[in-house]
Biopython code that builds the backbone (N, CA, C, O; Angstrom):
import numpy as np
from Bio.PDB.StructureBuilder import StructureBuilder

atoms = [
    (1, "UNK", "N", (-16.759, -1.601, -1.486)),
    (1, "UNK", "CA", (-15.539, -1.510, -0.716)),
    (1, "UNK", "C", (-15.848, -1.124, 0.724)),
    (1, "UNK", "O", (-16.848, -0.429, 0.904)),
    (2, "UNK", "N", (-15.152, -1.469, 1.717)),
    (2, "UNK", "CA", (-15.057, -1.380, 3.172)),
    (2, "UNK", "C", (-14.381, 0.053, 3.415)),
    (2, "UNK", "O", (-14.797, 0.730, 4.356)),
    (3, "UNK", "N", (-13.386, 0.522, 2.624)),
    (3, "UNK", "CA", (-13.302, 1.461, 3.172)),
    (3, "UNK", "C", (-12.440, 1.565, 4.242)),
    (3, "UNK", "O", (-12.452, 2.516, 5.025)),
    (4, "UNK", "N", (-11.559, 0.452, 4.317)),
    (4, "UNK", "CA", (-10.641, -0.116, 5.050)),
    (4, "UNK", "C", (-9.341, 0.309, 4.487)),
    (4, "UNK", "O", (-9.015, 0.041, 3.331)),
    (5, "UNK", "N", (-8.603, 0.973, 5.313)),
    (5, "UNK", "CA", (-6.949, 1.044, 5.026)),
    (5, "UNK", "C", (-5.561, 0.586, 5.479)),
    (5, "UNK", "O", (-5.110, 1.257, 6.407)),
    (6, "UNK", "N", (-5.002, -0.128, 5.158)),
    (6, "UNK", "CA", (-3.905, -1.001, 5.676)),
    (6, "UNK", "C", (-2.162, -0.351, 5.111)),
    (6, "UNK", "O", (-1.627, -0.194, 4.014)),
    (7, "UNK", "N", (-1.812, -0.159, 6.330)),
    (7, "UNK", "CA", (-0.562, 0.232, 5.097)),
    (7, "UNK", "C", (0.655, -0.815, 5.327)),
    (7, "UNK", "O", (0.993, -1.195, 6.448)),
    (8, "UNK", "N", (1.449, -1.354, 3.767)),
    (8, "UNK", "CA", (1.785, -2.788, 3.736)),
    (8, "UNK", "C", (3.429, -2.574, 4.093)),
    (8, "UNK", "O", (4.129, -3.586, 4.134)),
    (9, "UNK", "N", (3.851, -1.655, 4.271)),
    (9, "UNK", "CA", (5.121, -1.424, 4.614)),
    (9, "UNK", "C", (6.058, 0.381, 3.794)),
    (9, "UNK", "O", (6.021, 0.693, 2.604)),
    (10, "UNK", "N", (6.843, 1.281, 5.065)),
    (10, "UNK", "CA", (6.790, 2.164, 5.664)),
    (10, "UNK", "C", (8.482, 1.910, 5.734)),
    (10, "UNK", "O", (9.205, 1.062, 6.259)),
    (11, "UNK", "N", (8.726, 3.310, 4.783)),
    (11, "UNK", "CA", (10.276, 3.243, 5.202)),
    (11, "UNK", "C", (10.578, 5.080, 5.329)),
    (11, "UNK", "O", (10.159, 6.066, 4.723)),
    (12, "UNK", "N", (11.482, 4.849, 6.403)),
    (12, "UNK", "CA", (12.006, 6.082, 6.783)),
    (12, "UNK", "C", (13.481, 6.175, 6.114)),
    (12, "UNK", "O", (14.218, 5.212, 5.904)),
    (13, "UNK", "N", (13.824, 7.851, 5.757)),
    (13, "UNK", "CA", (15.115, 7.920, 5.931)),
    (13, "UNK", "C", (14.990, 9.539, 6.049)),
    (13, "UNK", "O", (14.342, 10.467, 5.564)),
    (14, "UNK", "N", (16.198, 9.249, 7.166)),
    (14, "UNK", "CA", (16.893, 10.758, 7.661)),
    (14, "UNK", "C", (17.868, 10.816, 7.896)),
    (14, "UNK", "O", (18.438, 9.776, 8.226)),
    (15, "UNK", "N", (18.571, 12.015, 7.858)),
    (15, "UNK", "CA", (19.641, 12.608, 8.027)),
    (15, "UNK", "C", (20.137, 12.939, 9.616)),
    (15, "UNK", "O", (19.917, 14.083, 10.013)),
    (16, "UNK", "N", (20.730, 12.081, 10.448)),
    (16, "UNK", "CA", (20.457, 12.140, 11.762)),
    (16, "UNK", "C", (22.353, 13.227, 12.642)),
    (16, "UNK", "O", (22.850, 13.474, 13.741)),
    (17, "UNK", "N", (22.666, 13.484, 10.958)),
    (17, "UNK", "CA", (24.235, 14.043, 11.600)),
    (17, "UNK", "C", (25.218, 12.863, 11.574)),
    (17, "UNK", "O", (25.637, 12.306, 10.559)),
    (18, "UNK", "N", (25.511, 12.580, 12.807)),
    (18, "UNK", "CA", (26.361, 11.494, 13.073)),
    (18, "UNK", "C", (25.702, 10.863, 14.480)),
    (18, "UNK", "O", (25.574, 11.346, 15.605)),
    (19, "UNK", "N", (25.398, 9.761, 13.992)),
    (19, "UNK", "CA", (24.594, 8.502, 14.747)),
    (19, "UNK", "C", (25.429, 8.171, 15.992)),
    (19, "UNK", "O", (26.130, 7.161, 16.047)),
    (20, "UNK", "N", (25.333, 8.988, 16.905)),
    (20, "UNK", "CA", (26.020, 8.065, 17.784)),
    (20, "UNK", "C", (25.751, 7.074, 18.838)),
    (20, "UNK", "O", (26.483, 6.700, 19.755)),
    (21, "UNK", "N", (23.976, 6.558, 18.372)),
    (21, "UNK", "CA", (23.974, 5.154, 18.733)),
    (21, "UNK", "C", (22.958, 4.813, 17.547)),
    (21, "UNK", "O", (21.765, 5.115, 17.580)),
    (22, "UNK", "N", (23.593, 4.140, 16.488)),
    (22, "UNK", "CA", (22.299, 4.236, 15.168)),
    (22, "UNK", "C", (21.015, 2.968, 15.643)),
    (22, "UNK", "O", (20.090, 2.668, 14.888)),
    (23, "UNK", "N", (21.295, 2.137, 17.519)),
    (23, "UNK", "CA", (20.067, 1.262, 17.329)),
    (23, "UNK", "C", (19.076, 2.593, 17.945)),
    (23, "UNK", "O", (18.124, 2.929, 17.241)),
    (24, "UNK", "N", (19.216, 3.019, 18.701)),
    (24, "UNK", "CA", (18.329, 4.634, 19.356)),
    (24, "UNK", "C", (17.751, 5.086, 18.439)),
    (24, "UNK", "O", (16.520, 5.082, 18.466)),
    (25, "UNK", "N", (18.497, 5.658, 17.255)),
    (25, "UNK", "CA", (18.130, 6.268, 16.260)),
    (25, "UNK", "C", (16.825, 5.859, 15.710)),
    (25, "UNK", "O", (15.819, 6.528, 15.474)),
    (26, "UNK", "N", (17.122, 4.378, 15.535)),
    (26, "UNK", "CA", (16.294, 3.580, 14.402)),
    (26, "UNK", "C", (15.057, 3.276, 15.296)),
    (26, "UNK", "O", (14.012, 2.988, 14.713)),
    (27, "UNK", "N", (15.074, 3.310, 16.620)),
    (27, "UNK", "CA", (14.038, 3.252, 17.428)),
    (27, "UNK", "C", (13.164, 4.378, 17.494)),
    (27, "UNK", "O", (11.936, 4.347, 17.570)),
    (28, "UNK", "N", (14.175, 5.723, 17.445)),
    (28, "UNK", "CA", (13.075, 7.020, 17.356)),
    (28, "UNK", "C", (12.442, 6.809, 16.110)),
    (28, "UNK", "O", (11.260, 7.151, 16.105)),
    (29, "UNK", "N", (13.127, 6.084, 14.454)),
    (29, "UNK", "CA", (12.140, 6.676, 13.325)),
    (29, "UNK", "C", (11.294, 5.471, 13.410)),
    (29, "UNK", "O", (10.209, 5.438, 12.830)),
    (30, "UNK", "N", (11.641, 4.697, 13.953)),
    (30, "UNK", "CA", (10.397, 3.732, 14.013)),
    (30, "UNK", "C", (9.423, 4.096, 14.885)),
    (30, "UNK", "O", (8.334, 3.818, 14.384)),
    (31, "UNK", "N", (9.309, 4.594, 15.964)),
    (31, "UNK", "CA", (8.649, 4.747, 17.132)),
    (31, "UNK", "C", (7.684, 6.166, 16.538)),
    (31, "UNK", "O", (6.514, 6.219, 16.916)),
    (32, "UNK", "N", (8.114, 7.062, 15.795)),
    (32, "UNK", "CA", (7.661, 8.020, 15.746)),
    (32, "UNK", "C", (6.680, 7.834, 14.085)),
    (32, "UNK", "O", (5.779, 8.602, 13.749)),
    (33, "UNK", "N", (7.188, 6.573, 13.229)),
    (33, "UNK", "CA", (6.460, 6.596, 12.427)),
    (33, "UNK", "C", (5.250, 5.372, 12.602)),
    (33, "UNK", "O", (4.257, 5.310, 11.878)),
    (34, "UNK", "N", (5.550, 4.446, 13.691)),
    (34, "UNK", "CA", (4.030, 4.114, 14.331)),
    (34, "UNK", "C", (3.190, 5.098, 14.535)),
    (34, "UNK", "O", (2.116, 5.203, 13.942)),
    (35, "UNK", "N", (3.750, 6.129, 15.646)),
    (35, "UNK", "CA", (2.834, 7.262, 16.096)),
    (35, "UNK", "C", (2.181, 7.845, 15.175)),
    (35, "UNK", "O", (1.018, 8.131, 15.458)),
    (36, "UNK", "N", (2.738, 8.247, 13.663)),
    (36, "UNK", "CA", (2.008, 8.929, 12.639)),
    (36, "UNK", "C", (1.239, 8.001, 12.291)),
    (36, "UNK", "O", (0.049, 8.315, 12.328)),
    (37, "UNK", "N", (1.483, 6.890, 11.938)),
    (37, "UNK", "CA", (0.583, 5.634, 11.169)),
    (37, "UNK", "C", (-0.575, 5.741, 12.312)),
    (37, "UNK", "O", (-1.536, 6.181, 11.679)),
    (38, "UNK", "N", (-0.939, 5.587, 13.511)),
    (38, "UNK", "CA", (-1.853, 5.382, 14.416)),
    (38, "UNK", "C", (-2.689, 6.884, 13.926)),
    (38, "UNK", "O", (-3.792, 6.745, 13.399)),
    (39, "UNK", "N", (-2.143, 8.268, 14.113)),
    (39, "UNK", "CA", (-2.741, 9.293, 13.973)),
    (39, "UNK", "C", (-3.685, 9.230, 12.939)),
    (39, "UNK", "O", (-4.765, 9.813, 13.028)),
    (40, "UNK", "N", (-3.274, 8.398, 11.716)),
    (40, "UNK", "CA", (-3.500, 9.005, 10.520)),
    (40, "UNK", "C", (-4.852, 7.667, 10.367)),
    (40, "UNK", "O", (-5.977, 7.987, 9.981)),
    (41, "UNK", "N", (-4.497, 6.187, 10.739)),
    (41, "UNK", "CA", (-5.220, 5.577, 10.537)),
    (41, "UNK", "C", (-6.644, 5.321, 11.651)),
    (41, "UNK", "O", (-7.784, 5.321, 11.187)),
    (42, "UNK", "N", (-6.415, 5.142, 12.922)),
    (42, "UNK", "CA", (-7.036, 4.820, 13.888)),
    (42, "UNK", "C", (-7.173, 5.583, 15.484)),
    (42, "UNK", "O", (-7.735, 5.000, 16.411)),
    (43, "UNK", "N", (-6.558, 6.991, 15.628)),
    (43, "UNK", "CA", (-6.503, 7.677, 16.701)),
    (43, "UNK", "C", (-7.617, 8.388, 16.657)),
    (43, "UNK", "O", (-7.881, 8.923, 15.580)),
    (44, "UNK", "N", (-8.342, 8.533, 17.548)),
    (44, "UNK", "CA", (-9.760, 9.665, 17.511)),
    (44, "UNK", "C", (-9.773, 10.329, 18.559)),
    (44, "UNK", "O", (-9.223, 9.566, 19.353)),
    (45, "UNK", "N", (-10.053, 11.321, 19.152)),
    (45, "UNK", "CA", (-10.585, 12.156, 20.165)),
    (45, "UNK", "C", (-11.960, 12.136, 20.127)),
    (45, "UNK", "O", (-12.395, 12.710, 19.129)),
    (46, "UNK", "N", (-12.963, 11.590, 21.001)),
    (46, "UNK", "CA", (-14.586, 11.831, 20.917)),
    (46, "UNK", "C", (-14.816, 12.599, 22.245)),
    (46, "UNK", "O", (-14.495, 12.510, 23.430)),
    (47, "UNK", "N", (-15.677, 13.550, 21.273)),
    (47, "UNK", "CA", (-16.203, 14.232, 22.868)),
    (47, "UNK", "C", (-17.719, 14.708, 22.872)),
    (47, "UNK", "O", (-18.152, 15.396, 21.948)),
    (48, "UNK", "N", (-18.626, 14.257, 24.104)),
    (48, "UNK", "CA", (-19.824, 14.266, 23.973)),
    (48, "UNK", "C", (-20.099, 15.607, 24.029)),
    (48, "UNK", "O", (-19.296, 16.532, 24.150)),
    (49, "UNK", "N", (-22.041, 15.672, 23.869)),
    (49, "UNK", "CA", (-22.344, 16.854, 23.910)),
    (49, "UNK", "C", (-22.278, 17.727, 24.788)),
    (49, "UNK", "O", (-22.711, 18.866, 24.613)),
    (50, "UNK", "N", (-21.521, 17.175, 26.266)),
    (50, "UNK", "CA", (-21.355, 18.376, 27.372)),
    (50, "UNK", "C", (-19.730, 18.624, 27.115)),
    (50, "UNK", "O", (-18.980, 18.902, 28.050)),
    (51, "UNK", "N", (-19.442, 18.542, 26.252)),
    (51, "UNK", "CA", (-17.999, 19.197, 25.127)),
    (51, "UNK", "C", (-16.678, 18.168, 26.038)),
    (51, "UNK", "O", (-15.572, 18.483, 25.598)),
    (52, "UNK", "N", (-16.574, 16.993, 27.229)),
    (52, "UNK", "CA", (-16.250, 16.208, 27.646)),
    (52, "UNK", "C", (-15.706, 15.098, 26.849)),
    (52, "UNK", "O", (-16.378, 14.619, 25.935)),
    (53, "UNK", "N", (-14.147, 14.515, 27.228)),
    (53, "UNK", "CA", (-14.014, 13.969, 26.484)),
    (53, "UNK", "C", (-14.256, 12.915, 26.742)),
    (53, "UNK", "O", (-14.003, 12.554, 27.891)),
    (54, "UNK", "N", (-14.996, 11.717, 25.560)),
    (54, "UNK", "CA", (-15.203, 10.519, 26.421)),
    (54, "UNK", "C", (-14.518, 9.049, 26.213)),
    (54, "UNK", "O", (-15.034, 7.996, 26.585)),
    (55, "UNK", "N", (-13.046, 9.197, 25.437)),
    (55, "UNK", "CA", (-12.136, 8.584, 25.775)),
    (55, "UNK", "C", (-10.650, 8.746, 26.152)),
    (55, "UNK", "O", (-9.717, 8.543, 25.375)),
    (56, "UNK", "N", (-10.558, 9.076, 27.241)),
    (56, "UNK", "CA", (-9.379, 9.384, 27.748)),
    (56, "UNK", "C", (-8.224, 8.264, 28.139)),
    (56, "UNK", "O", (-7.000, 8.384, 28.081)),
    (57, "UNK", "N", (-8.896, 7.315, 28.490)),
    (57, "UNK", "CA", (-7.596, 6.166, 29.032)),
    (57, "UNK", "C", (-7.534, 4.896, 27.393)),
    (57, "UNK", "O", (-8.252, 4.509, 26.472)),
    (58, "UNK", "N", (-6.363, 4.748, 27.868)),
    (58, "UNK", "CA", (-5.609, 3.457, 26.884)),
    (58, "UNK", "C", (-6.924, 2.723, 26.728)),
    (58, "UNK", "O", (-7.178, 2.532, 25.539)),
    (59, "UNK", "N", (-7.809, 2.267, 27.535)),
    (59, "UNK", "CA", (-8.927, 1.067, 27.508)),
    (59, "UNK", "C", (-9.874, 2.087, 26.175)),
    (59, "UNK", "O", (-10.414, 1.392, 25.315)),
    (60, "UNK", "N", (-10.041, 3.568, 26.044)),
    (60, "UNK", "CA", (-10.978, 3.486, 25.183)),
    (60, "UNK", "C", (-10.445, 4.176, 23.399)),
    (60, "UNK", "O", (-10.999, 4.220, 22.300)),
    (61, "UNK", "N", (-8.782, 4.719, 24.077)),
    (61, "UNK", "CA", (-8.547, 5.466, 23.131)),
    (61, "UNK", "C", (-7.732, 4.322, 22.470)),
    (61, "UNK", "O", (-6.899, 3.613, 23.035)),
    (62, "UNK", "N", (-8.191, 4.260, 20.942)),
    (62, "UNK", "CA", (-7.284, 3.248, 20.276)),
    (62, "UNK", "C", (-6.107, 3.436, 19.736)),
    (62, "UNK", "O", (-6.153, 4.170, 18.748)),
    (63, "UNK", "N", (-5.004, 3.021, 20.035)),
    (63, "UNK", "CA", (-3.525, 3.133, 19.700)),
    (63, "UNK", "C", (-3.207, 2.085, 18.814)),
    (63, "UNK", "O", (-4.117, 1.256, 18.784)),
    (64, "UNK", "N", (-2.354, 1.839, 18.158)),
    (64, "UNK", "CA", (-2.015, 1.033, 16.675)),
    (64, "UNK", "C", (-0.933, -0.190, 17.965)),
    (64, "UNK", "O", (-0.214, 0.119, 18.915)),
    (65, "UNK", "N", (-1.284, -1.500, 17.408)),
    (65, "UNK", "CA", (-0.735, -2.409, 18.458)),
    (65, "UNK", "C", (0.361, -2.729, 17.355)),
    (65, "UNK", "O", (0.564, -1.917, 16.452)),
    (66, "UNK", "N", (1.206, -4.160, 17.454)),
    (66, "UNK", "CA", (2.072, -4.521, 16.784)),
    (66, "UNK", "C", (1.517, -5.216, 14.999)),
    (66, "UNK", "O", (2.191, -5.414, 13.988)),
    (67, "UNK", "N", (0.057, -5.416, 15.271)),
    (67, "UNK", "CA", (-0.672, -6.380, 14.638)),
    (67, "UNK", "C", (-1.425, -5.156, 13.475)),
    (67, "UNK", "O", (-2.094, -5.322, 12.455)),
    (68, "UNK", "N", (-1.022, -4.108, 14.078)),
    (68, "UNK", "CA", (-1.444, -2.472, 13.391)),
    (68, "UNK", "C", (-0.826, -2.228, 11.816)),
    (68, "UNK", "O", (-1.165, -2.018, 10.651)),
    (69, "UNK", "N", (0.217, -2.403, 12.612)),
    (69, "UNK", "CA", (1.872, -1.932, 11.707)),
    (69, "UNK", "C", (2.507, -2.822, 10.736)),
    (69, "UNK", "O", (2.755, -4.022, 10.855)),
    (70, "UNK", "N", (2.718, -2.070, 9.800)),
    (70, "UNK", "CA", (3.578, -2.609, 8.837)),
    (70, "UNK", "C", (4.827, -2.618, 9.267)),
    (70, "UNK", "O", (5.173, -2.123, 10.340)),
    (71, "UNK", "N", (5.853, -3.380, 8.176)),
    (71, "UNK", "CA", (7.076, -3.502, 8.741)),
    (71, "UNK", "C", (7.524, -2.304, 8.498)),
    (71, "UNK", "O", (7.046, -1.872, 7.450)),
    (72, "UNK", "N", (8.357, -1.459, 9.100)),
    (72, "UNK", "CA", (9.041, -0.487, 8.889)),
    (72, "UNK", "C", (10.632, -0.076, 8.856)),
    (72, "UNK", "O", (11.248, 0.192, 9.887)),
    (73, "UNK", "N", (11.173, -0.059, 7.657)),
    (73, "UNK", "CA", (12.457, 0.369, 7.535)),
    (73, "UNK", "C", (12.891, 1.458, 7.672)),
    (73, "UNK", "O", (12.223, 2.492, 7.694)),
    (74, "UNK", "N", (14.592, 1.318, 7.829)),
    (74, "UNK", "CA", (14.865, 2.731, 8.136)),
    (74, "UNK", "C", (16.251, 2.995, 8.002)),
    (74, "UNK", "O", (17.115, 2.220, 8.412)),
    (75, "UNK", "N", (16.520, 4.257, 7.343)),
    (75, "UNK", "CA", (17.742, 4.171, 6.715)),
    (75, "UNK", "C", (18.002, 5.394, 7.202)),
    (75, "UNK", "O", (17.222, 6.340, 7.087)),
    (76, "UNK", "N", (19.372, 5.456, 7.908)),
    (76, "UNK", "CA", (20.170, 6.779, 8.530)),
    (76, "UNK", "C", (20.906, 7.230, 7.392)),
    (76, "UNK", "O", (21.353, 6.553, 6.466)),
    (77, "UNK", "N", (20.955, 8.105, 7.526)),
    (77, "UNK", "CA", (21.900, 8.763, 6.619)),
    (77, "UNK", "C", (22.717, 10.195, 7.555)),
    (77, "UNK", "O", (22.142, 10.955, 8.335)),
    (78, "UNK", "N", (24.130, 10.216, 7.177)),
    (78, "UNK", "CA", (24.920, 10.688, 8.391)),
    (78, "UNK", "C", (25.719, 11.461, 7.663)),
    (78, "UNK", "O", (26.758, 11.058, 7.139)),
    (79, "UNK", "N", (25.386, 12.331, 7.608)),
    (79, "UNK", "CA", (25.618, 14.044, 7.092)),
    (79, "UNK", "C", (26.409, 15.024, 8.201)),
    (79, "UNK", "O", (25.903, 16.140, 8.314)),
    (80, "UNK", "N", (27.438, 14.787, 8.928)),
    (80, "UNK", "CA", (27.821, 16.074, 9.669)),
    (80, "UNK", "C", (27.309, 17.322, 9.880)),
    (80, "UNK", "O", (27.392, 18.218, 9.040)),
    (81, "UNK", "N", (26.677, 17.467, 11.165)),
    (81, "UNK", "CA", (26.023, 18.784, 11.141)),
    (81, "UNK", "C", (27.233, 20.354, 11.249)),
    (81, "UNK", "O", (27.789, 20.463, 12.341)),
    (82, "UNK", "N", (27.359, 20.757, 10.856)),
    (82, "UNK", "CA", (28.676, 21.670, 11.190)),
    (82, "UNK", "C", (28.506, 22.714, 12.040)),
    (82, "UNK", "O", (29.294, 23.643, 12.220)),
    (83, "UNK", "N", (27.332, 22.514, 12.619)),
    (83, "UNK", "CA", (27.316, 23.751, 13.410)),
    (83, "UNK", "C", (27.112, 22.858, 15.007)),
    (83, "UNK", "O", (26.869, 23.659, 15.910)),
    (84, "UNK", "N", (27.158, 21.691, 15.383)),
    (84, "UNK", "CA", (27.064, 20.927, 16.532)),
    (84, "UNK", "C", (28.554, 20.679, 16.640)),
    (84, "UNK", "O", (29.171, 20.655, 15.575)),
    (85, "UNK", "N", (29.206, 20.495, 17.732)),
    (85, "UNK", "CA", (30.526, 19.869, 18.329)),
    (85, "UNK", "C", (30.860, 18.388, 17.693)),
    (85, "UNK", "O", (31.843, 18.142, 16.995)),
    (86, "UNK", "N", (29.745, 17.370, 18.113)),
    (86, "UNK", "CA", (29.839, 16.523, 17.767)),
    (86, "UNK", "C", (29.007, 16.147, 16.537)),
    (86, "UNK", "O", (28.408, 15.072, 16.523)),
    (87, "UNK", "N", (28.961, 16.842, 15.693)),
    (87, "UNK", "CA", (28.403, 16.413, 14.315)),
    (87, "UNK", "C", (26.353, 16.164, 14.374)),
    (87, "UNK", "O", (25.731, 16.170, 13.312)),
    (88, "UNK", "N", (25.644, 15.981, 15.684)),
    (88, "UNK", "CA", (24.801, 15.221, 15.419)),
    (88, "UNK", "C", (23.739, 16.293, 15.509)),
    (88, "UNK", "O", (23.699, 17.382, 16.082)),
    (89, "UNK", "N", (22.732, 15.491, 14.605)),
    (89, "UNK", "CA", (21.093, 16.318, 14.542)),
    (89, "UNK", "C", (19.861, 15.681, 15.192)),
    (89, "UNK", "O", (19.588, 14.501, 14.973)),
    (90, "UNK", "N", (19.293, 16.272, 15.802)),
    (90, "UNK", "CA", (17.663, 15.797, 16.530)),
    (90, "UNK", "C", (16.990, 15.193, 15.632)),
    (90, "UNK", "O", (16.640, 15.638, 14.539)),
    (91, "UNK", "N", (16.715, 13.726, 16.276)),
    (91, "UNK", "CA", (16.102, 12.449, 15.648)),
    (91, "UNK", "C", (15.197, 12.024, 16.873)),
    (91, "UNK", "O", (15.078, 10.812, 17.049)),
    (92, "UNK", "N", (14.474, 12.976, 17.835)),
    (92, "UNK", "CA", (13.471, 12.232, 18.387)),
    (92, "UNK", "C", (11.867, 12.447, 17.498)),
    (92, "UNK", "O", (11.179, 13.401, 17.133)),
    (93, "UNK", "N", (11.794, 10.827, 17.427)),
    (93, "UNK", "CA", (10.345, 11.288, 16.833)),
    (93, "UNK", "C", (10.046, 11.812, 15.420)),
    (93, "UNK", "O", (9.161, 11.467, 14.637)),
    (94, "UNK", "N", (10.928, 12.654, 15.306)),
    (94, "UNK", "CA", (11.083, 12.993, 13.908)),
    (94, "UNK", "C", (10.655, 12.722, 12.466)),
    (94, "UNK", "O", (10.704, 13.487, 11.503)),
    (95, "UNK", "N", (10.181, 11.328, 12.544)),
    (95, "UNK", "CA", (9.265, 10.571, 11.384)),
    (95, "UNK", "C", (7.808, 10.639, 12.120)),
    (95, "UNK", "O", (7.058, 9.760, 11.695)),
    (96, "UNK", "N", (7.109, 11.649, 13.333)),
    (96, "UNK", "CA", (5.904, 11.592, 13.466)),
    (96, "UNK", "C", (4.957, 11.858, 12.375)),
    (96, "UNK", "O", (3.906, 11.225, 12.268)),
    (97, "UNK", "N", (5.382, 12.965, 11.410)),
    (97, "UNK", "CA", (5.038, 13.618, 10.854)),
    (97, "UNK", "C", (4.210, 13.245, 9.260)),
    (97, "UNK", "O", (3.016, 13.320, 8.970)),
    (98, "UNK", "N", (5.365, 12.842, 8.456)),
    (98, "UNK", "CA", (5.212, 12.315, 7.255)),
    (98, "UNK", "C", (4.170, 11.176, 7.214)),
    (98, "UNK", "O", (3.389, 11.426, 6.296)),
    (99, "UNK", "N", (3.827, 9.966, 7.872)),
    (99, "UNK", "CA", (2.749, 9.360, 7.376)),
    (99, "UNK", "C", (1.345, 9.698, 7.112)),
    (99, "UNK", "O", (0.631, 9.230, 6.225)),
    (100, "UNK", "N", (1.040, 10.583, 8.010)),
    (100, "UNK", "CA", (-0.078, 11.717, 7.714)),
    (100, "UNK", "C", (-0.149, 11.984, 5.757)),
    (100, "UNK", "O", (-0.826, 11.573, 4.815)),
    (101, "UNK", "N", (0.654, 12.633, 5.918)),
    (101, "UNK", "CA", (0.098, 12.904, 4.578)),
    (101, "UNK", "C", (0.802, 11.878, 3.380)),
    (101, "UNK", "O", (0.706, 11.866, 2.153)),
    (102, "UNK", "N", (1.434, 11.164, 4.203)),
    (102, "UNK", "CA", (1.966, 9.816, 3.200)),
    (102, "UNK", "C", (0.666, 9.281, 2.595)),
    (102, "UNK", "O", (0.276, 9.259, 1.428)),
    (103, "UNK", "N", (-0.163, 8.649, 4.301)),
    (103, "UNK", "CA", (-1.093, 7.706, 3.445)),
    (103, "UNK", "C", (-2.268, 8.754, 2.973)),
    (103, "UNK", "O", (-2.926, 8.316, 2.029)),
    (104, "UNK", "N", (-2.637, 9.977, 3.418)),
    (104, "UNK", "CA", (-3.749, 10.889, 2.984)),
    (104, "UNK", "C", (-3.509, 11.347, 1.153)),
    (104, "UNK", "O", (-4.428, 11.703, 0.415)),
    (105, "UNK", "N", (-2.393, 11.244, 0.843)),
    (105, "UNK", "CA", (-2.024, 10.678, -0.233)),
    (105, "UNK", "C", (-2.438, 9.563, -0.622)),
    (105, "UNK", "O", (-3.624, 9.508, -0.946)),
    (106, "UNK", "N", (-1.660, 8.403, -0.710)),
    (106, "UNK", "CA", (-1.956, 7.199, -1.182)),
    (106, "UNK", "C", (-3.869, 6.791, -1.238)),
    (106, "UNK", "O", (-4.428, 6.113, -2.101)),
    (107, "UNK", "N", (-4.399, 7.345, -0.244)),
    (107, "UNK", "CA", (-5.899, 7.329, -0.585)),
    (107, "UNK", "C", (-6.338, 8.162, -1.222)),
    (107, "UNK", "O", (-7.491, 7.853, -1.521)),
    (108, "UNK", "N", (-6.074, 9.048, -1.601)),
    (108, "UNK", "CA", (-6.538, 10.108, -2.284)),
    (108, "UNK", "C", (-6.725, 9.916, -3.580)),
    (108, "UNK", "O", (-7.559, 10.383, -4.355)),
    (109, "UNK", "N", (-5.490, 8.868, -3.783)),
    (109, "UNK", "CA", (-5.014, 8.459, -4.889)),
    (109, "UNK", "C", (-5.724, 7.682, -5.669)),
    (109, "UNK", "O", (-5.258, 7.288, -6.739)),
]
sb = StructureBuilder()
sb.init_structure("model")
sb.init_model(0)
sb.init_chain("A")
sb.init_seg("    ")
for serial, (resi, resn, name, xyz) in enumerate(atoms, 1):
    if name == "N":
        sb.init_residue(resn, " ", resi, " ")
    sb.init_atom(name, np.array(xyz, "f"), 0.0, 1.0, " ", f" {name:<3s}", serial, name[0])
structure = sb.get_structure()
């Protein structure tokens, strides 16, 4: 085996309050669960032996392109927050988190 990991499709769901623009929304859990998928599969920090890091720009540090990613779904779910005016809860990014140990799971496995 290669030792190669692909992940074939990635669904979010959260509780965002009350959506009051659900395409935004669906852009943060998508946007933020690329970001985890990149962390988890292909992001590195290298730093040589004068403790320097030696990829700092886009050209060396690898980021997950479109060709990276699985398709990713995403399902709001709209729960009234009762302690906000207008019902809504913080959804930036918010799916950074979970693929980390989604796929550190699924390989483990």
């Amino acid at each position: 085996e290669t030792g190669s990991t692909r992940v074939i499709r990635y669904t979010v769901v959260q509780d965002a309050g009350k959506a009051v623009h659900p395409t935004y929304v669906e852009g943060q859990y998508q946007g933020g669960a690329a970001q985890g998928i990149g962390w988890a599969l292909n992001e590195e920090y290298i730093y040589g032996k004068d403790g320097r890091l030696q990829n700092p720009g886009f050209l060396d540090y690898r980021i997950p392109v479109c060709s990276d990613l699985p398709m990713i779904d995403t399902q709001i779910l709209e729960i009234p927050n009762p302690n906000h005016p207008y019902g809504v809860r913080g959804v930036g990014e918010t799916s950074i988190v979970p693929p980390l140990a989604a796929i550190a799971n699924a390989v483990s496995n």
